[in-house]
PAMI-289027 format. One line per 8 residues: their letters; for each residue x, y, z of C-alpha. Coordinates in nm, 2 decimals. Each point is the difference from the previous one (the first is absolute). Layout:
N
A = X Y Z  ...
This chain:
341
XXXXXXXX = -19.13 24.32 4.78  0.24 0.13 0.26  -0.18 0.17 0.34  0.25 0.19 0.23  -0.17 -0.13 0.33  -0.02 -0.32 0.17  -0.40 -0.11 0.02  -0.04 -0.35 0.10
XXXXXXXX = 0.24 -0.14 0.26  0.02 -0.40 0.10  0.16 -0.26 0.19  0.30 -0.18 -0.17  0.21 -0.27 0.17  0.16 0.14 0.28  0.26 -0.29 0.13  0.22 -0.29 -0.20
XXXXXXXX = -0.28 -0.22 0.11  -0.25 0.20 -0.16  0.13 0.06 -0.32  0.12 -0.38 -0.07  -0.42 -0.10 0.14  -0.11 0.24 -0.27  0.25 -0.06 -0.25  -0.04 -0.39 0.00
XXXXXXXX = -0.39 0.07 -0.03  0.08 0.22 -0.33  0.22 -0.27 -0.15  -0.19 -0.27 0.06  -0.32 0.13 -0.18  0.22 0.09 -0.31  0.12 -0.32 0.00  -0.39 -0.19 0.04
XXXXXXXX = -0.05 0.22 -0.30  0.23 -0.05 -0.20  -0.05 -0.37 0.05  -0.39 0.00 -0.05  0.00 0.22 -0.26  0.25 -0.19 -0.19  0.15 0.37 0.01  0.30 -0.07 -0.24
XXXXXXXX = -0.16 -0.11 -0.27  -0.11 0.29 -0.28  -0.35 0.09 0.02  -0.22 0.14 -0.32  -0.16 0.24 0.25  0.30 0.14 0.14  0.24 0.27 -0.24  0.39 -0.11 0.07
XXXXXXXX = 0.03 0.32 0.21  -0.23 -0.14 0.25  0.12 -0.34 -0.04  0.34 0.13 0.05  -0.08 0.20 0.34  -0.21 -0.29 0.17  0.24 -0.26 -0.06  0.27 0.25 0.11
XXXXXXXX = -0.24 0.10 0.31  -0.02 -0.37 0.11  0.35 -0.12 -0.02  0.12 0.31 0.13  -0.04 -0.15 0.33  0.23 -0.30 -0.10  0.29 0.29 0.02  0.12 -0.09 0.33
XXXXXXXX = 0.10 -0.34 -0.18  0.19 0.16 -0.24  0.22 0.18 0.28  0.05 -0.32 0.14  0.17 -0.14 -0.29  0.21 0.28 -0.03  0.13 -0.09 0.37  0.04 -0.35 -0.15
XXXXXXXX = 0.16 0.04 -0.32  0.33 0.17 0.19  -0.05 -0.23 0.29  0.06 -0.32 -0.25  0.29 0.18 -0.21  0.20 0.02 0.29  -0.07 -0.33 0.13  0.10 -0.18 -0.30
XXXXXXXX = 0.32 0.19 -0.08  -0.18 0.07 -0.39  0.14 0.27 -0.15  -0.20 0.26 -0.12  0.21 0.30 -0.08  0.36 0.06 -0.22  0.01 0.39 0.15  0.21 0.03 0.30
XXXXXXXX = -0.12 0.14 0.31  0.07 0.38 -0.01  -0.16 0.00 -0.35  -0.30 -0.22 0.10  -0.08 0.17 0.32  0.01 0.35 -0.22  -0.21 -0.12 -0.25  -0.23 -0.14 0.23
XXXXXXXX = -0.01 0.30 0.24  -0.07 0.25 -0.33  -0.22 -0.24 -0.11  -0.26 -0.03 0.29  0.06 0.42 0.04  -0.19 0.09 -0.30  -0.25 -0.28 0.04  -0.09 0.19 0.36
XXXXXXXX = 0.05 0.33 -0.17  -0.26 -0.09 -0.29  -0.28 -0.18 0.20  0.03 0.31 0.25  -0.06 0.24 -0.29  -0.23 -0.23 -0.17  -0.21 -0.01 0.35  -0.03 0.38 -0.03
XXXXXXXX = 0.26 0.00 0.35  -0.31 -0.20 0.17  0.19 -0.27 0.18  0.25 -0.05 0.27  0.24 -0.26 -0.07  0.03 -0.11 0.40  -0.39 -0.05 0.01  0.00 -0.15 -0.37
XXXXXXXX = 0.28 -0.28 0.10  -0.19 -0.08 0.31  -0.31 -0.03 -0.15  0.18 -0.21 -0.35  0.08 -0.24 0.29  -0.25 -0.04 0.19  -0.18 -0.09 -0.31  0.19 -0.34 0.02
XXXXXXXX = -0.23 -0.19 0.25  -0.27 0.15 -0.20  0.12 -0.17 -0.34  0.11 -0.34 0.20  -0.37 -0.02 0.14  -0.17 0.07 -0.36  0.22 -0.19 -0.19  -0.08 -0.29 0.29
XXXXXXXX = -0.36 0.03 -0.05  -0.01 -0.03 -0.39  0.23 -0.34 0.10  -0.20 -0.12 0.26  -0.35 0.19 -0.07  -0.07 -0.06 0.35  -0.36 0.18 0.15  0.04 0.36 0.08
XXXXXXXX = -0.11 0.18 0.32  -0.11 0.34 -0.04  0.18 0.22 0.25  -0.10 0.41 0.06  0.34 0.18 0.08  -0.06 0.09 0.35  -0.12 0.33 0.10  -0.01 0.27 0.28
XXXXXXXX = 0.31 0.07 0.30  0.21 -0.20 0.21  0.02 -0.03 0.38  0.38 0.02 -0.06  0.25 0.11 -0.29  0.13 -0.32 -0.12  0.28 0.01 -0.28  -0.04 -0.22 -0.30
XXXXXXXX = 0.10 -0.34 -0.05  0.25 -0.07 -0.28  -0.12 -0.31 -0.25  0.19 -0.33 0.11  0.08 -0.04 -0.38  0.20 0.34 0.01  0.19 -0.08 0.34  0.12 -0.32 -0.16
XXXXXXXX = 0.07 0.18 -0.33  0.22 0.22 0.20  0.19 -0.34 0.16  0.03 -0.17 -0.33  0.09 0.29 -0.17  0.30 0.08 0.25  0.13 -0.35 -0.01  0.03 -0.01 -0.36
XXXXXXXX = 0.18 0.31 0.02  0.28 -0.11 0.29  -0.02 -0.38 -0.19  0.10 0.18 -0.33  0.28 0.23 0.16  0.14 -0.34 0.18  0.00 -0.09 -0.40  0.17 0.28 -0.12
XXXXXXXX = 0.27 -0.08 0.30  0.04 -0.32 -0.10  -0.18 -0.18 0.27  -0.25 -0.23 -0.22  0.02 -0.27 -0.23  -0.10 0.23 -0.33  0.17 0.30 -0.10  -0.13 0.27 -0.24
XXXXXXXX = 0.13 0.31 -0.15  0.01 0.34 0.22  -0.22 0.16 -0.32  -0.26 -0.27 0.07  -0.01 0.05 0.34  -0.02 0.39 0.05  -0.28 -0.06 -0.29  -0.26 -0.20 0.21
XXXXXXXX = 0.16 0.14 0.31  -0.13 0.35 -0.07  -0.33 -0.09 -0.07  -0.04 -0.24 0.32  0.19 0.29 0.18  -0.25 0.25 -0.09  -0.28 -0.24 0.02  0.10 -0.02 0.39
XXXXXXXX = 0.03 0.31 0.05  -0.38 0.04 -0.12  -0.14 -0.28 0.21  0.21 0.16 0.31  -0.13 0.34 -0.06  -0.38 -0.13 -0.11  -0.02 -0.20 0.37  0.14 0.28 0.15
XXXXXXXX = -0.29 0.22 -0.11  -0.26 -0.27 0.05  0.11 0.01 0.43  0.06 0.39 0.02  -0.22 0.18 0.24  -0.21 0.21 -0.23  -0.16 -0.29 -0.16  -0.09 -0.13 0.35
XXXXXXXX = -0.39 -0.05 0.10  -0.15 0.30 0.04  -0.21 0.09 0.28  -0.24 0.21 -0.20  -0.26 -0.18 -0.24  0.02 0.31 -0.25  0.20 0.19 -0.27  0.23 0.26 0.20
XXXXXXXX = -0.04 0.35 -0.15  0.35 0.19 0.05  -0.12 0.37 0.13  0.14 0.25 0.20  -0.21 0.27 0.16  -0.01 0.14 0.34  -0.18 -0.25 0.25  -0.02 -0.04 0.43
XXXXXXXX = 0.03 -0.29 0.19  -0.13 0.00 0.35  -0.04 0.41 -0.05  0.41 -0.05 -0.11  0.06 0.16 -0.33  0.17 -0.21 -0.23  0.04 -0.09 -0.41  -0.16 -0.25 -0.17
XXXXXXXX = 0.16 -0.27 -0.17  -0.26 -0.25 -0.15  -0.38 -0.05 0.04  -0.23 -0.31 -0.12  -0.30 -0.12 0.12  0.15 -0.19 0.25  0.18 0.24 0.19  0.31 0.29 -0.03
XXXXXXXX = 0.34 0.01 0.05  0.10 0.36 0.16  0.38 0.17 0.06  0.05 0.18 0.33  0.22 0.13 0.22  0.21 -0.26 0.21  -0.16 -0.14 0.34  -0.32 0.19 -0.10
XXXXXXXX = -0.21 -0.30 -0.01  -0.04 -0.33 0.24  0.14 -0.33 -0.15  -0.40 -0.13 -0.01  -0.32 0.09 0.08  -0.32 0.16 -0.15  0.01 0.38 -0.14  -0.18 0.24 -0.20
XXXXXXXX = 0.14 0.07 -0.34  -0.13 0.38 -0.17  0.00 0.02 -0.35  0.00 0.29 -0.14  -0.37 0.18 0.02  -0.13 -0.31 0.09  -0.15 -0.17 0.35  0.27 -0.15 0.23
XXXXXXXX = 0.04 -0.41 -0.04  0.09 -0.27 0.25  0.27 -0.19 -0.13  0.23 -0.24 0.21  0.38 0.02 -0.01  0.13 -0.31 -0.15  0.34 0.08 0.04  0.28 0.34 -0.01
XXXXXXXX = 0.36 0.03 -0.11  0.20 0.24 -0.04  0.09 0.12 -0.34  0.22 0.27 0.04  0.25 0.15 0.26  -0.31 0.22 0.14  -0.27 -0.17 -0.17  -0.21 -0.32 0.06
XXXXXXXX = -0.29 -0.15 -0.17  -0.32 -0.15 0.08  -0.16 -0.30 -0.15  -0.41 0.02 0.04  -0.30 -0.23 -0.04  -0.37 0.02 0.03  -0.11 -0.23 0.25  -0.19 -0.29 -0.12
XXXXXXXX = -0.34 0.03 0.00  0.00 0.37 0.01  -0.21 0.12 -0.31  -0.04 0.38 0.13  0.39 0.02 -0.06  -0.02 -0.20 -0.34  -0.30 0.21 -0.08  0.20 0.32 0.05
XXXXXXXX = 0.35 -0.09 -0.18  -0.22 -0.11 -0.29  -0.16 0.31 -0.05  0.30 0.20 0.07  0.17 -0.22 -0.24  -0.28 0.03 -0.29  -0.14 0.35 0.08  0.28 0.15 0.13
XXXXXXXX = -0.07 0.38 0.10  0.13 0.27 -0.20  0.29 0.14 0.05  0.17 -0.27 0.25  0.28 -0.07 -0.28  0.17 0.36 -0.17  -0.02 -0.01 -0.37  -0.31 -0.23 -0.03
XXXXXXXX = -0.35 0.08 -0.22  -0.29 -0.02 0.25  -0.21 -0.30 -0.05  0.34 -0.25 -0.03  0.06 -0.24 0.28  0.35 -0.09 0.10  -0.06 -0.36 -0.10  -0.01 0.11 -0.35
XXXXX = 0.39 0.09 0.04  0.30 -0.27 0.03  0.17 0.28 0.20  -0.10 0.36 0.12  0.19 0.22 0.20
């Protein structure tokens, strides 16, 4: 059944790191069970519904395999010459290009509009490492460690790390395509078609483009570290800073980030932070920028060790007073909402 509001919040991977720790953790215990329980063979208990959506729950996580054969295949039709297509170029490339349109334009419609392809390529690629260390273990069957994802803030933001595998995807994958245009030119022992190479070349173009754009997104700033060990709740209300009025921007349990006026707060140092009709709390500055022409904005944090100022952002958080946000019933908290304003 569908509920409006937001009532349980958690912790999900935060960095690159993160997500591959947990991710490996997840695939390897699908594949212990679908190795213990003998999980592909049919089962008098089970109806072929359920058999069908455990066996397709475990070797889901085999996917990032899959994407690295479709890097491959491409990869070896160009390096062998083979060819692979009697269309020529313009009428491939069209096909192709109306082809993979509709495919986006029915998954997106099929996904009820609930993805975004940049964050859906990233993440269909970052699954790779995750298949290669699954598909290792059912090889090897080596012991497994259990590792927890690690939890709670950084001293400093890091950005993520990019998989080796994709990095030397990337090189490979840009060889091929300068090794197959020195081809086309002329330049190597084998020659092929122009059909068969705008064919594969396509793809592997494409493919590149993917792994470029997925890495990019891995290393950009907002999936750095975060200093904060809690979910950020996006609000904007009225707030003061030192006795300086300023706007909210985000509050957690570890601390606030504020918008004021430009050179109206020092670079570092401890202040007192008013929420609305509550009781002033000492956060440190962690660090300020400046966001707009006349703006700049302040990053806070609650001082380790301080559990009056955790005390009091929690219960502002969960039992936040009436009337502090415009439009909300009395008795919701802001955590309950993604986004208030």
């Amino acid at each position: 059944m569908y509920h409006h509001q937001t009532l349980a919040v958690g912790l999900a991977p935060a960095t690159a790191d993160q997500y591959l720790l947990q991710r490996r953790r997840w695939g390897m215990g699908a594949m212990q069970i679908l190795t213990y329980e003998r999980l592909w063979a049919a089962k008098s208990w089970m109806t072929w519904r359920n058999f069908h959506e455990y066996i397709n729950g475990t070797l889901w996580w085999l996917e990032g395999i899959a994407t690295l054969i479709a890097f491959i295949i491409p990869m070896g039709v160009m390096i062998s010459g083979a060819q692979t297509s009697t269309a020529g170029p313009v009428e491939f490339t069209l096909a192709f290009a109306a082809m993979f349109w509709v495919r986006l334009w029915g998954a997106k419609r099929l996904m009820r509009h609930q993805i975004h392809w940049p964050t859906a390529f990233a993440l269909r690629i970052f699954r790779v490492p995750v298949g290669m260390a699954c598909l290792w273990w059912l090889v090897s069957r080596q012991s497994l460690e259990f590792q927890v994802t690690p939890k709670g803030a950084a001293e400093l933001r890091l950005r993520g790390r990019a998989p080796r595998i994709l990095l030397v995807l990337i090189a490979i994958v840009a060889g091929i395509i300068l090794y197959a245009t020195a081809g086309v030119l002329g330049w190597v022992p084998w020659r092929t078609s122009p059909g068969s190479t705008i064919a594969a070349g396509v793809w592997l173009v494409l493919a590149g483009i993917v792994l470029v754009l997925g890495t990019l997104r891995i290393r950009a700033a907002e999936f750095a570290t975060s200093r904060r060990s809690a979910h950020r709740v996006p609000l904007s209300v009225p707030v003061t800073v030192a006795g300086t009025p300023g706007q909210l921007v985000d509050v957690s349990m570890g601390g606030a980030a504020v918008r004021m006026n430009a050179d109206a707060l020092p670079e570092s140092g401890k202040v007192l932070l008013a929420l609305p009709k509550s009781e002033p709390i000492p956060l440190d500055i962690v660090r300020v920028w400046t966001s707009a022409k006349s703006e700049q904005t302040a990053s806070l944090r609650v001082r380790d060790g301080d559990w009056g100022a955790y005390r009091q952002l929690a219960l502002w958080l969960f039992h936040t007073p009436d009337g502090v946000v415009p439009g909300f019933p009395p008795g919701v908290p802001v955590v309950a909402t993604r986004e208030a304003s």
